[in-house]
PDB file of N, CA, C and O in Angstrom:
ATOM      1  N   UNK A   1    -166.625  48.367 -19.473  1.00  0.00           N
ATOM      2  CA  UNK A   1    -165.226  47.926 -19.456  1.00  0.00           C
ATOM      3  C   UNK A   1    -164.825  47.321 -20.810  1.00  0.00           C
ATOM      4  O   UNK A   1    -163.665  47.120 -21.172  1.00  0.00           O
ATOM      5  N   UNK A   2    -166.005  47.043 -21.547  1.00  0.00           N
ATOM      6  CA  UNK A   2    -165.539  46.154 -22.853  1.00  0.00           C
ATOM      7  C   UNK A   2    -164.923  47.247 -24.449  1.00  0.00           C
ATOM      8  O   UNK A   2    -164.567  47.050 -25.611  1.00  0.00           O
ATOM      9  N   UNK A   3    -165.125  48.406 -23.483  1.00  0.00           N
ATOM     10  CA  UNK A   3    -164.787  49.757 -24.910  1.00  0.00           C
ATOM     11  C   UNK A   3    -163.284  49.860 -24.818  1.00  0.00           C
ATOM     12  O   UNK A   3    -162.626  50.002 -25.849  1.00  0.00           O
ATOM     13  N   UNK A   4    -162.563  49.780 -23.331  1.00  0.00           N
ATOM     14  CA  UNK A   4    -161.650  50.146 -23.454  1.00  0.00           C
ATOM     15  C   UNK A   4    -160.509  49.166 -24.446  1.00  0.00           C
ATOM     16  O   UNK A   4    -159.703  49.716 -25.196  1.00  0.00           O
ATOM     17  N   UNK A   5    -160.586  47.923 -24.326  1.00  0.00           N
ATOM     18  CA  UNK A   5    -159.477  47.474 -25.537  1.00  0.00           C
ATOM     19  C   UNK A   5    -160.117  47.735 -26.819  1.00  0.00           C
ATOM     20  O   UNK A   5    -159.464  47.783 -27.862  1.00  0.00           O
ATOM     21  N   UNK A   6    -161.125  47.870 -26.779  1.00  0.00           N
ATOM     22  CA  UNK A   6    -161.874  47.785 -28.124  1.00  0.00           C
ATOM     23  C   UNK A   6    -160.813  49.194 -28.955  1.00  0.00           C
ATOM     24  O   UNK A   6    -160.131  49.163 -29.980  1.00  0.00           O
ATOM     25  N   UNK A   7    -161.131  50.491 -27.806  1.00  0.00           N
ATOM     26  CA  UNK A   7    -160.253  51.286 -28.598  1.00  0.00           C
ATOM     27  C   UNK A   7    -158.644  51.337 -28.737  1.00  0.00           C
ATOM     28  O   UNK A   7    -157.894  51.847 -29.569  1.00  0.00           O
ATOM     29  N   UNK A   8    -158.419  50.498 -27.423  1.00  0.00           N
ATOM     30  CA  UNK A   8    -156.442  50.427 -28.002  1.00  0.00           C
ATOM     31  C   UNK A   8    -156.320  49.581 -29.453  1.00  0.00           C
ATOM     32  O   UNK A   8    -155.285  49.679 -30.111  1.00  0.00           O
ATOM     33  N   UNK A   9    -157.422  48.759 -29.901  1.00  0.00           N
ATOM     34  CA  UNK A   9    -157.165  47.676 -30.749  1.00  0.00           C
ATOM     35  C   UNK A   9    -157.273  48.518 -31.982  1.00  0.00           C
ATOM     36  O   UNK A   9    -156.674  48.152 -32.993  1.00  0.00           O
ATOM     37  N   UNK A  10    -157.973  49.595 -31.986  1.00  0.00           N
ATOM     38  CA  UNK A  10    -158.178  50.925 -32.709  1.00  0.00           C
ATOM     39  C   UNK A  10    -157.007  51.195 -33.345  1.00  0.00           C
ATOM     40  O   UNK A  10    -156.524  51.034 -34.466  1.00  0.00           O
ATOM     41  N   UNK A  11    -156.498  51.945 -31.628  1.00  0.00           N
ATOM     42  CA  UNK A  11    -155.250  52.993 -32.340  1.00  0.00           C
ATOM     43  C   UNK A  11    -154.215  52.283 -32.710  1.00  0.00           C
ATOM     44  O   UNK A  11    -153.316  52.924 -33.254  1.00  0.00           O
ATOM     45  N   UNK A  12    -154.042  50.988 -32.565  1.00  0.00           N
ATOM     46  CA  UNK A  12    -152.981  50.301 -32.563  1.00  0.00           C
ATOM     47  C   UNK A  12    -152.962  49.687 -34.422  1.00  0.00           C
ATOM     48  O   UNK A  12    -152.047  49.395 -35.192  1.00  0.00           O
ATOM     49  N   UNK A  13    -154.797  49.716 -34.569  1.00  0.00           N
ATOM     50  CA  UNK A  13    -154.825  49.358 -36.271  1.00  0.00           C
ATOM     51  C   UNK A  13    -154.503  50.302 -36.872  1.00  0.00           C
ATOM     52  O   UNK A  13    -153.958  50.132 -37.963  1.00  0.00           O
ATOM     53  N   UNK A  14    -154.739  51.685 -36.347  1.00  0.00           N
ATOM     54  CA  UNK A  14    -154.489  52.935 -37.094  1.00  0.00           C
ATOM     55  C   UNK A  14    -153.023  53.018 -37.455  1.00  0.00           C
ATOM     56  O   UNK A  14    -152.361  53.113 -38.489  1.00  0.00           O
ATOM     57  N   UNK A  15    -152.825  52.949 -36.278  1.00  0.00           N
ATOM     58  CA  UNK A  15    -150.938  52.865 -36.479  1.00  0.00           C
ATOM     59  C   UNK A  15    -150.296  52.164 -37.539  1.00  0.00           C
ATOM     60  O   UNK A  15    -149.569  52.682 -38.387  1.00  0.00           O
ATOM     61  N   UNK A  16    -150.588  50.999 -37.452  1.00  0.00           N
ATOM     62  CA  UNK A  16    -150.598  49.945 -38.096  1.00  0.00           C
ATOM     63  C   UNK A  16    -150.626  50.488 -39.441  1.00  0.00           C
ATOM     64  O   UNK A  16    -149.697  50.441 -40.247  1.00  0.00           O
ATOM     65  N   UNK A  17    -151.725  50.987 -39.608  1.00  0.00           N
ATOM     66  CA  UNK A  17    -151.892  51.223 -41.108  1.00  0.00           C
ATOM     67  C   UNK A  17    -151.523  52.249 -41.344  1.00  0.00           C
ATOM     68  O   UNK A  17    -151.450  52.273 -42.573  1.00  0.00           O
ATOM     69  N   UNK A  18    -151.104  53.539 -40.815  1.00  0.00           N
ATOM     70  CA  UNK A  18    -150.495  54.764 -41.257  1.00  0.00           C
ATOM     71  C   UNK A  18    -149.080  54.189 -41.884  1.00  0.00           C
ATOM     72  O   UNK A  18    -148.573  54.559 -42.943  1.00  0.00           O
ATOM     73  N   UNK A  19    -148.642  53.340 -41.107  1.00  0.00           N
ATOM     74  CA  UNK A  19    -147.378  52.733 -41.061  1.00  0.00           C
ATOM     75  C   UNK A  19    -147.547  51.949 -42.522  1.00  0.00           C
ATOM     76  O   UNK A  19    -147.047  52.566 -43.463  1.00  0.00           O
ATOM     77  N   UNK A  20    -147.962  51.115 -42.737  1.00  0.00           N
ATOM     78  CA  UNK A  20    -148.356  50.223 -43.805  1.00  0.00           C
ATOM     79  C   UNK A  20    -147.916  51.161 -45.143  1.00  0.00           C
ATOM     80  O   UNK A  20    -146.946  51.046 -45.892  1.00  0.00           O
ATOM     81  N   UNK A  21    -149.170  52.263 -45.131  1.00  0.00           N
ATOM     82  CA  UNK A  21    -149.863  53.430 -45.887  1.00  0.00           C
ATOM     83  C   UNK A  21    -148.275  54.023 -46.217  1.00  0.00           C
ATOM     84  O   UNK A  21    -147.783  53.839 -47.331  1.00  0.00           O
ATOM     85  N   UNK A  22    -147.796  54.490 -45.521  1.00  0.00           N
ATOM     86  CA  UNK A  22    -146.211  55.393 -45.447  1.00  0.00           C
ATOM     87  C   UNK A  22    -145.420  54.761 -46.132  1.00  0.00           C
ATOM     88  O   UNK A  22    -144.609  55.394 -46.808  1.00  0.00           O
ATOM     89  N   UNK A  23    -145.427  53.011 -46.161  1.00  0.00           N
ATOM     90  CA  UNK A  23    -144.296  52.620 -46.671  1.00  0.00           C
ATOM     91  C   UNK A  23    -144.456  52.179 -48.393  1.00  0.00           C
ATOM     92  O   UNK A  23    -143.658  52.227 -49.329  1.00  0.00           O
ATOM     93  N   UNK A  24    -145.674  51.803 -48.296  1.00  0.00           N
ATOM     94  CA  UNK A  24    -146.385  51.478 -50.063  1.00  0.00           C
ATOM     95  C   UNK A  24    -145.889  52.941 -50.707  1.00  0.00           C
ATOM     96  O   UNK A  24    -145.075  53.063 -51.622  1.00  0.00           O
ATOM     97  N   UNK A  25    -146.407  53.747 -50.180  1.00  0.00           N
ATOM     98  CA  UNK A  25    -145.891  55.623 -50.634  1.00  0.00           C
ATOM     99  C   UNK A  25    -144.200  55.786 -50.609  1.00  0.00           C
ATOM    100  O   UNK A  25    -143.634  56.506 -51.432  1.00  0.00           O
ATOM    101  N   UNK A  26    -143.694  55.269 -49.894  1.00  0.00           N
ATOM    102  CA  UNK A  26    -142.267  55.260 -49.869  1.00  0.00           C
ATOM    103  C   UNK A  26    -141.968  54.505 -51.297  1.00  0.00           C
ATOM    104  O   UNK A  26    -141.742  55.022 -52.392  1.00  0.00           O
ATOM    105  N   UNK A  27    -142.027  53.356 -50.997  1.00  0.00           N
ATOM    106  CA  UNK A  27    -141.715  52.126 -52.431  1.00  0.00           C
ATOM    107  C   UNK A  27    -142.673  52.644 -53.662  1.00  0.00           C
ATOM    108  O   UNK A  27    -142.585  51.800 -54.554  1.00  0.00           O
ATOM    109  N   UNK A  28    -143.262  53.354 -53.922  1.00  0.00           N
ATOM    110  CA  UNK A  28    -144.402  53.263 -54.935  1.00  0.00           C
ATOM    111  C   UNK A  28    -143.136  54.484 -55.572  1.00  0.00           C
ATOM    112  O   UNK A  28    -142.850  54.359 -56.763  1.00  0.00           O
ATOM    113  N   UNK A  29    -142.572  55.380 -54.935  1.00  0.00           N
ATOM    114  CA  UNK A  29    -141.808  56.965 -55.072  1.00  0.00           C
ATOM    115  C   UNK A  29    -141.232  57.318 -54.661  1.00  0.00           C
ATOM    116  O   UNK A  29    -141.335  58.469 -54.239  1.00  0.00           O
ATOM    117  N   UNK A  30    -139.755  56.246 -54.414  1.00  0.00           N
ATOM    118  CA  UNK A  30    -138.289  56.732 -53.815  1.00  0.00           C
ATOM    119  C   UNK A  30    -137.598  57.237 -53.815  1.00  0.00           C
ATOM    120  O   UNK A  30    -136.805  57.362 -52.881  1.00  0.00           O
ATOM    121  N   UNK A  31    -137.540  58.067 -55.432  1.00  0.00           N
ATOM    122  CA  UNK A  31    -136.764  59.339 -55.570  1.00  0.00           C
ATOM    123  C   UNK A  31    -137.475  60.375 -55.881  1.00  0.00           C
ATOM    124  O   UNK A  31    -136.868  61.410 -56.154  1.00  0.00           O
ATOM    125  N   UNK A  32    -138.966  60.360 -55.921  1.00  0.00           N
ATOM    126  CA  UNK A  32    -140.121  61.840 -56.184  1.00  0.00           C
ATOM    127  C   UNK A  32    -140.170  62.301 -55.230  1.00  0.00           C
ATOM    128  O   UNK A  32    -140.652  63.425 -55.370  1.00  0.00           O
ATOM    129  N   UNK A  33    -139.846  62.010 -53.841  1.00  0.00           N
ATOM    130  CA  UNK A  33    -139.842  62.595 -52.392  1.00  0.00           C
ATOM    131  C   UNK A  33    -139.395  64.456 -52.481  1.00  0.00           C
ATOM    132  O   UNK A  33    -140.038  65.376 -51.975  1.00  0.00           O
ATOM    133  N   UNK A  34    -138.804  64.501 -52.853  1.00  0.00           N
ATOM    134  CA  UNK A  34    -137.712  65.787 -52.768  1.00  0.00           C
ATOM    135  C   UNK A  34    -138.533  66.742 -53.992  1.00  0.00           C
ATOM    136  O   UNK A  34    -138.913  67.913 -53.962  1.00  0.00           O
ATOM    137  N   UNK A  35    -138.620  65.654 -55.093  1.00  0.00           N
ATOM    138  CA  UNK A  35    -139.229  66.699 -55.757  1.00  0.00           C
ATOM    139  C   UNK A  35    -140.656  67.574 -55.375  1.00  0.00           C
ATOM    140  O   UNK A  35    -140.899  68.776 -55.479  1.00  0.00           O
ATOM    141  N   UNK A  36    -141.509  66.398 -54.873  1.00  0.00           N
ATOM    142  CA  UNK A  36    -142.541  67.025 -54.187  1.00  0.00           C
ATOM    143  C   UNK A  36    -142.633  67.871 -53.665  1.00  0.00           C
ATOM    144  O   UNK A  36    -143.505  68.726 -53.827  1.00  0.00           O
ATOM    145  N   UNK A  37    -141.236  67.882 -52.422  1.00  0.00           N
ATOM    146  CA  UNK A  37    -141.554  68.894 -51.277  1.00  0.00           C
ATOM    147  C   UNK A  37    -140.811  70.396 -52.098  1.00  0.00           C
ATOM    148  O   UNK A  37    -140.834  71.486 -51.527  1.00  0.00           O
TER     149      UNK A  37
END
């Protein structure tokens, strides 16, 4: 029984940090977006 929060605490850091990750990349290159794609 002790795995199961273990892994919401997981996906919830993952999130967390995709989120984090997305926005440093946003602010780091606010108008290179477009050019990229």
């Amino acid at each position: 029984d002790t795995k199961e929060p273990i892994v919401r605490w997981r996906s919830c850091a993952n999130l967390f940090y995709s989120n984090w990750l997305n926005y440093f990349v946003y602010q780091a290159t606010p108008y290179d977006i477009t050019k990229i794609q």
